[in-house]
C-alpha positions as CSV (number, residue, x, y, z in Angstrom):
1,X,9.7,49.1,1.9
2,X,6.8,48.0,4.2
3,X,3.2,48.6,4.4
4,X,3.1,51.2,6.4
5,X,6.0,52.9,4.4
6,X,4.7,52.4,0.6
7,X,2.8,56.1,0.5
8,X,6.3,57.9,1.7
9,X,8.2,55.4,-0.2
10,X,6.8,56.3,-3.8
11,X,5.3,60.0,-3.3
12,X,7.3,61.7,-1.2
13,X,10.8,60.4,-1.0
14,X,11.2,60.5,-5.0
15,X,10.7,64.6,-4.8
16,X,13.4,64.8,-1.8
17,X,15.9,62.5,-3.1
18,X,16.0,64.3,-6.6
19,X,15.9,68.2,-4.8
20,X,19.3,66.6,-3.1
21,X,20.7,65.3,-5.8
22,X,20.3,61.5,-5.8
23,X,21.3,60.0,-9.1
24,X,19.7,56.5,-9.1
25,X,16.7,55.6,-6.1
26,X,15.7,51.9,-5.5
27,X,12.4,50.7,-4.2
28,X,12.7,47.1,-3.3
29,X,8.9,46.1,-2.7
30,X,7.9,42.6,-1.3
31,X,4.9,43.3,-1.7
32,X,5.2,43.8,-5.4
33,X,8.1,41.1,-5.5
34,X,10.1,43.4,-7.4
35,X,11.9,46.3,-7.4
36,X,11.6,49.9,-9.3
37,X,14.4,52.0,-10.2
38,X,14.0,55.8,-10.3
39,X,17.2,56.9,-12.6
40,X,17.6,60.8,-12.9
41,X,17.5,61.2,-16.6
42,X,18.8,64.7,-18.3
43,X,19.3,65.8,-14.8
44,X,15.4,66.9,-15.3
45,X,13.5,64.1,-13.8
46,X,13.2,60.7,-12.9
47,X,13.4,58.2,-15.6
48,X,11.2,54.9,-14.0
49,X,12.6,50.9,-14.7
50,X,10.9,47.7,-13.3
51,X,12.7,45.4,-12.3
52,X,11.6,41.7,-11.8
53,X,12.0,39.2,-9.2
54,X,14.0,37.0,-11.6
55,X,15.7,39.7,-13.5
56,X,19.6,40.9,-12.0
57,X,20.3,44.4,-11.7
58,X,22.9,46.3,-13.0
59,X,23.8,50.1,-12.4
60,X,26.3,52.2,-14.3
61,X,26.7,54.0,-10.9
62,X,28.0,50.8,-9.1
63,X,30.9,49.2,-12.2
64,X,30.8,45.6,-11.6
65,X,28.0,45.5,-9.6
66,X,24.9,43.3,-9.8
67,X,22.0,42.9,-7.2
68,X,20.5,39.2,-7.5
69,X,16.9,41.1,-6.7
70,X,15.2,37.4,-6.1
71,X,17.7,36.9,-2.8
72,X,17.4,40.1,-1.7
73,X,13.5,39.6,-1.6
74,X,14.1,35.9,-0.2
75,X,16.1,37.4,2.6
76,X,13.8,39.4,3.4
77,X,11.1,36.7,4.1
78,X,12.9,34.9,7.0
């Protein structure tokens, strides 16, 4: 996610990603220095997590998987 992106990001893409069928959307936001999670809950809409800088994410959707969020956002300031 940028600046010029954040509008598109969280209103629009939300909408298109659950018309196609998206089960789990990530927003990673440096500006924020975190990340939210759009999980489709009940198949009827999205179900909204925030997740920290500090904090690890895990998904159901990925077994085994977990996203160290504060070196993902590190990376992305070099």
């Amino acid at each position: 996610m940028s600046e010029s992106s954040v509008a598109r990001d969280y209103d629009d893409k939300p909408a298109e990603y659950f018309e196609f069928g998206v089960k789990e959307y990530w927003i990673v936001d440096p500006l924020k220095n975190n990340m939210t999670v759009l999980t489709r809950w009940r198949g009827l809409q999205w179900r909204t997590q925030v997740v920290k800088a500090t904090q690890k994410y895990k998904t159901v959707l990925l077994p085994g998987f977990s996203l160290g969020l504060k070196k993902v956002l590190a990376a992305g300031k070099k």
